[in-house]
Backbone as a printed PyTorch tensor [residue, N CA C, xyz], in Angstrom:
tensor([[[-22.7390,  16.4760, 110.2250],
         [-22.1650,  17.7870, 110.4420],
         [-20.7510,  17.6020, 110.9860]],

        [[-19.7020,  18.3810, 110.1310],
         [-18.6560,  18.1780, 110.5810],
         [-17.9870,  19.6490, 112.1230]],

        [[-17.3440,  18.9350, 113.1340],
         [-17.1840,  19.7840, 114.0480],
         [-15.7300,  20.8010, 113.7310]],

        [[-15.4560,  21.8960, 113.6480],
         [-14.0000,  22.4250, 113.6550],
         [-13.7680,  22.9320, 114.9150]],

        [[-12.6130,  23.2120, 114.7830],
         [-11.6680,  24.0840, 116.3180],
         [-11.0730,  25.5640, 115.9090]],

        [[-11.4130,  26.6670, 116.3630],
         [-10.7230,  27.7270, 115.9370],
         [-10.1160,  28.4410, 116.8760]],

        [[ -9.0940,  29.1500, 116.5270],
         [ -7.6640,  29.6360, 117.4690],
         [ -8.3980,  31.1930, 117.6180]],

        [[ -8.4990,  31.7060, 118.7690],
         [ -9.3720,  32.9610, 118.7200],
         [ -9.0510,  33.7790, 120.0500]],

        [[ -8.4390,  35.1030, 119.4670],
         [ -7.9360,  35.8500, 120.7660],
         [ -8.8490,  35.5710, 122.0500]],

        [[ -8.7800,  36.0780, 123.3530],
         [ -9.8730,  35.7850, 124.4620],
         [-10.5800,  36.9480, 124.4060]],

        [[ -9.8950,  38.0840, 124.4210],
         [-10.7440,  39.9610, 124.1260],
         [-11.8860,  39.6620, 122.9950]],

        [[-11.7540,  38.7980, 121.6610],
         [-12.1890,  39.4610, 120.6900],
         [-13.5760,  38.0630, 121.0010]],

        [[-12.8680,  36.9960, 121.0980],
         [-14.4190,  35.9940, 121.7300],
         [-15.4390,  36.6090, 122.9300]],

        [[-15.0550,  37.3500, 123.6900],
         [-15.7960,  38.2960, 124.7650],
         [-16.6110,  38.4880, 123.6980]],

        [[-16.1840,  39.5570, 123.2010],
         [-17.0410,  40.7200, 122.4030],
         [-17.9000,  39.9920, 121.1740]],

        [[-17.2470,  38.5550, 121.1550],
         [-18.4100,  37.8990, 120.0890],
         [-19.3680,  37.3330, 120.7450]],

        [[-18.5670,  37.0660, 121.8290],
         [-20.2540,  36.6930, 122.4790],
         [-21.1200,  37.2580, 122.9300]],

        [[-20.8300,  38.5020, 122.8860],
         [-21.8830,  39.2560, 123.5170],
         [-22.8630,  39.3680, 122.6860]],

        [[-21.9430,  40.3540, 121.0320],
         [-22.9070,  40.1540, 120.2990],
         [-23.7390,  39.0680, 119.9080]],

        [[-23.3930,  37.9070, 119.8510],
         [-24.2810,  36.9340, 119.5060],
         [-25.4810,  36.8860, 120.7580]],

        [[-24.8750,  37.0340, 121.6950],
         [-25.9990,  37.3440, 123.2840],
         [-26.9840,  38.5500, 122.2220]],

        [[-26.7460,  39.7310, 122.4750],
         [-27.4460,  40.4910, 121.8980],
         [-28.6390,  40.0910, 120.4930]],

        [[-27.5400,  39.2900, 119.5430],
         [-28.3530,  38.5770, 118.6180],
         [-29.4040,  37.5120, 118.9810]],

        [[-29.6010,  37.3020, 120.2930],
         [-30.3040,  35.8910, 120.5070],
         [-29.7740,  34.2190, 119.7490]],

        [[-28.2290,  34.2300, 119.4370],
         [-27.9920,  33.0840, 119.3660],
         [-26.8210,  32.9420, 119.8430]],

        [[-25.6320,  31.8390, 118.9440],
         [-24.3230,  31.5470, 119.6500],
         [-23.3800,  31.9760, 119.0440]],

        [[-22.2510,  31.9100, 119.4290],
         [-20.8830,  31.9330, 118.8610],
         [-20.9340,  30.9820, 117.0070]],

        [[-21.2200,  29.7090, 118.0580],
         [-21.6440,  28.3530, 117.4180],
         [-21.9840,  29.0460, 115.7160]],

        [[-23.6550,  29.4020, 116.1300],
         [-24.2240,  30.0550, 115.4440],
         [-24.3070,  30.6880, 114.1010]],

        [[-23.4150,  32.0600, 114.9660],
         [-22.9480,  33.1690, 114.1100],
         [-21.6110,  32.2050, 113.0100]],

        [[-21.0770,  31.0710, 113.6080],
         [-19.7190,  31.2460, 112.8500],
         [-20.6860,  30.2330, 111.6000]],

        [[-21.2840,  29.4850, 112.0160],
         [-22.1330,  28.7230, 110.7390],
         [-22.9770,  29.3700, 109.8510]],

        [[-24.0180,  30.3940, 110.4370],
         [-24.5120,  31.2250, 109.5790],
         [-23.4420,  32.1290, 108.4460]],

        [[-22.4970,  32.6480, 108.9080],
         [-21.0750,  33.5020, 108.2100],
         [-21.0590,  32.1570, 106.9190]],

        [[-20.1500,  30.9310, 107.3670],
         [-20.2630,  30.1500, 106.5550],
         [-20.9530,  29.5750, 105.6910]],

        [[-22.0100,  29.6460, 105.8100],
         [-23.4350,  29.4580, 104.5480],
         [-23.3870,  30.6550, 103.9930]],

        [[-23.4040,  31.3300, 104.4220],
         [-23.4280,  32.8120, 103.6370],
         [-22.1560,  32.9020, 102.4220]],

        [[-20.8270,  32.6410, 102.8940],
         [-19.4760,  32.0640, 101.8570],
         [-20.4770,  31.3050, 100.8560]],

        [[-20.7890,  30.0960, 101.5650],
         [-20.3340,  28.7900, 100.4310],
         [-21.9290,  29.3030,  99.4740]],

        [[-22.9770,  30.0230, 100.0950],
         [-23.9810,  30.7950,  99.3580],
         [-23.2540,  31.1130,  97.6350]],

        [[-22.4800,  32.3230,  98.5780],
         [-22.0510,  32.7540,  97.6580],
         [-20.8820,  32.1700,  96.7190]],

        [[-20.4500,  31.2920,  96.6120],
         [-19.5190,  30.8550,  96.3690],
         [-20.5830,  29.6610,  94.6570]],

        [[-21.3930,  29.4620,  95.3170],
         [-22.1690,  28.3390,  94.4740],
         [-23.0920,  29.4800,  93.3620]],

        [[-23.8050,  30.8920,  93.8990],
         [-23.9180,  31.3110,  93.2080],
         [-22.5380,  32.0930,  91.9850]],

        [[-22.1930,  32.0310,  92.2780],
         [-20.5470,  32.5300,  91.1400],
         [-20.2870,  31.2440,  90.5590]],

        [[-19.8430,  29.9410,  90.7940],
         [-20.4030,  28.6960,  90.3330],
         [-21.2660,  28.7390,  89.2650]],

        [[-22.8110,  28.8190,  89.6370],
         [-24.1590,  29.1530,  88.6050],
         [-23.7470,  29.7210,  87.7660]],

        [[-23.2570,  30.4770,  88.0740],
         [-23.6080,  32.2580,  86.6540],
         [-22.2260,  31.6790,  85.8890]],

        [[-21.5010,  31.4370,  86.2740],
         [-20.2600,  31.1630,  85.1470],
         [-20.7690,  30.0460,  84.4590]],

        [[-21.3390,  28.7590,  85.1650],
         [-22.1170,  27.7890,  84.1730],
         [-23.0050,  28.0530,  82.8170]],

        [[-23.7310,  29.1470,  83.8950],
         [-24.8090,  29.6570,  83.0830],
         [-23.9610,  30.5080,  81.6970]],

        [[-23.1570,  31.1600,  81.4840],
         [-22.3960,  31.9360,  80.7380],
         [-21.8190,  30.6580,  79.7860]],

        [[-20.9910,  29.6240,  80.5840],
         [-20.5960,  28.9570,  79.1160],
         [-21.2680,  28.4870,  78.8260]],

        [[-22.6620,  27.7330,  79.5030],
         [-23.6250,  27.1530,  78.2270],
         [-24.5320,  28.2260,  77.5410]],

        [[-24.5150,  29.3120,  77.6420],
         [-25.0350,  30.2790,  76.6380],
         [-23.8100,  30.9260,  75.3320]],

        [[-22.5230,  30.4850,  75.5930],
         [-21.5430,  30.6390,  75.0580],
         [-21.5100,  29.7400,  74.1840]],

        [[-21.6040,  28.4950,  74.7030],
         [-21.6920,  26.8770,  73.7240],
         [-22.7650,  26.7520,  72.8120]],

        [[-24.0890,  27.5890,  73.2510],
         [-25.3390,  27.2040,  72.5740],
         [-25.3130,  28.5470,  71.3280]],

        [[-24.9850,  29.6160,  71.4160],
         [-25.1970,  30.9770,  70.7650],
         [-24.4810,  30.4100,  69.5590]],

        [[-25.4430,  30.7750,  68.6340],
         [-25.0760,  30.5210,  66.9380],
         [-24.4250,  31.2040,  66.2510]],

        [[-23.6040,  32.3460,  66.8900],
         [-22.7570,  33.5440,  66.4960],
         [-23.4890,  34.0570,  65.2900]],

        [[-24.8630,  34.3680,  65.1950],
         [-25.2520,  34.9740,  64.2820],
         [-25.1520,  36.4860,  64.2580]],

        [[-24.1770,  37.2470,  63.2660],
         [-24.1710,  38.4460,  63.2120],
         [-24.6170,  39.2650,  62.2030]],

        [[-25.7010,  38.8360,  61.5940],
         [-26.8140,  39.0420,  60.8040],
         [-26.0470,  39.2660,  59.3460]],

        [[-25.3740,  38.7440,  59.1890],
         [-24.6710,  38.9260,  57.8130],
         [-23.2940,  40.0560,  57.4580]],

        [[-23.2870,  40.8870,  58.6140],
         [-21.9440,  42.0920,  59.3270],
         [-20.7560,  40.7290,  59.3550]],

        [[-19.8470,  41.3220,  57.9900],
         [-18.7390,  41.1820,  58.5580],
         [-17.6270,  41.9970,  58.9020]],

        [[-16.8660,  41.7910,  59.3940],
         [-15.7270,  42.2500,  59.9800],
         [-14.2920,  42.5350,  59.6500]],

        [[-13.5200,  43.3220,  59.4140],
         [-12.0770,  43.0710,  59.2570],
         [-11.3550,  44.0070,  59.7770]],

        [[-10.0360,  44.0400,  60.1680],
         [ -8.7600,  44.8740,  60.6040],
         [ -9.2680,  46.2770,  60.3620]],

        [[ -9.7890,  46.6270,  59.0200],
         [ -9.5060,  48.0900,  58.5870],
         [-10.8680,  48.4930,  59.0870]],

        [[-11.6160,  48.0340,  59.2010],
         [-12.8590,  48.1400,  59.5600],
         [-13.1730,  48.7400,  61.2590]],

        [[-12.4670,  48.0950,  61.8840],
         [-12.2390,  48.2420,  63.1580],
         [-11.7120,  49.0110,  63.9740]],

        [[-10.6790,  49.3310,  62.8000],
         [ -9.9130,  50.5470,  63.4900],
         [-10.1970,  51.6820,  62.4160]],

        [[-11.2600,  51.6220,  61.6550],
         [-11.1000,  53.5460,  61.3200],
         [-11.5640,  54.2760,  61.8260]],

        [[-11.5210,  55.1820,  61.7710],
         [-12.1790,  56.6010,  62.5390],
         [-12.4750,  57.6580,  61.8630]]])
């Protein structure tokens, strides 16, 4: 586990510690839980874009025999 140092008004650490008092844990705590919660999310957005290009790479562009062109597309 790596340790950091953070620069943190003295008013606004009061009031975090309380809440974390209130929460039944720490400063410590709260700032690691916050951070799993990021890198959570961060790995799921990761997944799903994986997941998207290998369903992108694998899809056989079958468009059941529909083709397509310019005039086609734009009439109305």
């Amino acid at each position: 586990m790596k340790n950091i140092t953070l620069a943190v008004e003295e008013g606004i650490l009061e009031q975090v510690k309380l809440a974390a008092a209130e929460q039944r844990t720490t400063v410590n705590g709260m700032v690691r839980e916050f951070f799993e919660a990021v890198a959570a999310k961060r790995r799921a957005k990761d997944e799903a874009r994986e997941a998207l290009l290998r369903l992108a790479r694998e899809a056989a562009g079958d468009m059941g025999g529909k083709q397509w062109n310019r005039e086609a597309l734009y009439d109305r």
